[in-house]
Structures are given as C-alpha cells and as structure tokens.
C-alpha positions in Angstrom: -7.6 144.4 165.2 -5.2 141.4 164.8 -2.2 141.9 163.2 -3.0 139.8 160.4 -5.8 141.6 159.6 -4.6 144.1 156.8 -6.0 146.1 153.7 -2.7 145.5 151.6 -2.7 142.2 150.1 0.0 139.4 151.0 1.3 139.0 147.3 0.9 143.1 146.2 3.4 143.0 149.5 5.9 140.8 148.0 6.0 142.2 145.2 6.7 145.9 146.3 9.7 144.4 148.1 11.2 142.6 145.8 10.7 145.7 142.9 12.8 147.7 145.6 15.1 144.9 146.3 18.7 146.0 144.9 19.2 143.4 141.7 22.0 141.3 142.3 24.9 141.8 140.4 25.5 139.5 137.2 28.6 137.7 137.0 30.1 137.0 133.9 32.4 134.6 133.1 33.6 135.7 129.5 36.2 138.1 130.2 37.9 135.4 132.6 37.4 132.5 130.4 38.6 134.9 127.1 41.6 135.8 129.2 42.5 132.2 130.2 42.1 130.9 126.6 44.4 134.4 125.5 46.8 133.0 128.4 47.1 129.3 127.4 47.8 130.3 123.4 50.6 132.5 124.4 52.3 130.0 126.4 52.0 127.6 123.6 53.3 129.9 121.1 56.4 130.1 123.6 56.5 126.3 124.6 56.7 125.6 120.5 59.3 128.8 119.9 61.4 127.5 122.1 61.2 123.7 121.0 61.9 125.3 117.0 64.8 127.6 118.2 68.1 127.0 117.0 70.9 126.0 119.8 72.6 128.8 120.8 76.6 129.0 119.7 78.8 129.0 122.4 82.1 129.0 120.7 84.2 131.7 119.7 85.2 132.1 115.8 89.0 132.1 116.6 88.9 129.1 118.1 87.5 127.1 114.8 90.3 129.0 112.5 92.8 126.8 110.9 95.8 127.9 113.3 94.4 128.0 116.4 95.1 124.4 118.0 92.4 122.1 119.0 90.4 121.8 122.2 91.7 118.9 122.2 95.3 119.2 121.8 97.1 121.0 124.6 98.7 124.3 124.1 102.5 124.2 123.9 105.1 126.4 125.7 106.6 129.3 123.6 103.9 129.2 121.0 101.8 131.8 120.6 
C-alpha cells in the first residue's frame, strides 16, 4: 500500500488541522490610536496654556514704591 493511498480524504484533512490550529491573536489598533489622539490633545491644551499665560512678575513690590530709588538711578552713600 502506497502512502498516498488513504481512507481519509485530502480536504476532510485540512480541515481538521486547521479547526485545531491555535487562532491567531487579533491585534487591535484602537486602544493605541485612542491613546495617541488622548496624547496629542493634551499637549495642545499645554502648547495653547502656555501661549495664553500671563508673564510671570519678577519684581519685588518695594522696589516700584514711591521712595525707593530707581533701577536706574544709583543708590547713594548714607541713604537708607
């Protein structure tokens, strides 16, 4: 008896194997592309905060009072 001589058919075959197969695993590309789009909104919403912030003050409030002298002007001896 040759060994293509067989009581199973060819196609019944194939498709015993490939019902046993393991299925392969389903990628999905939703949570990644949700993630990225979550991502790239936040970063806006910081790039535009940032733009719309006010400067920040670097002075101190004595030094725009009335007596103080100016930046300016130097400071004289004996003067407080």
């Amino acid at each position: 008896m040759a060994e293509d001589d067989s009581t199973l058919e060819p196609s019944e075959l194939a498709r015993a194997r490939a019902l046993l197969a393991r299925p392969k695993p389903v990628r999905r590309f939703w949570p990644v592309l949700t993630a990225a789009a979550v991502l790239a909104l936040v970063a806006i919403a910081f790039a535009v905060a940032m733009v719309l912030a006010p400067p920040l003050k670097r002075e101190h409030l004595t030094a725009s009072t009335p007596d103080s002298p100016s930046r300016d002007e130097p400071a004289e001896a004996g003067v407080p």
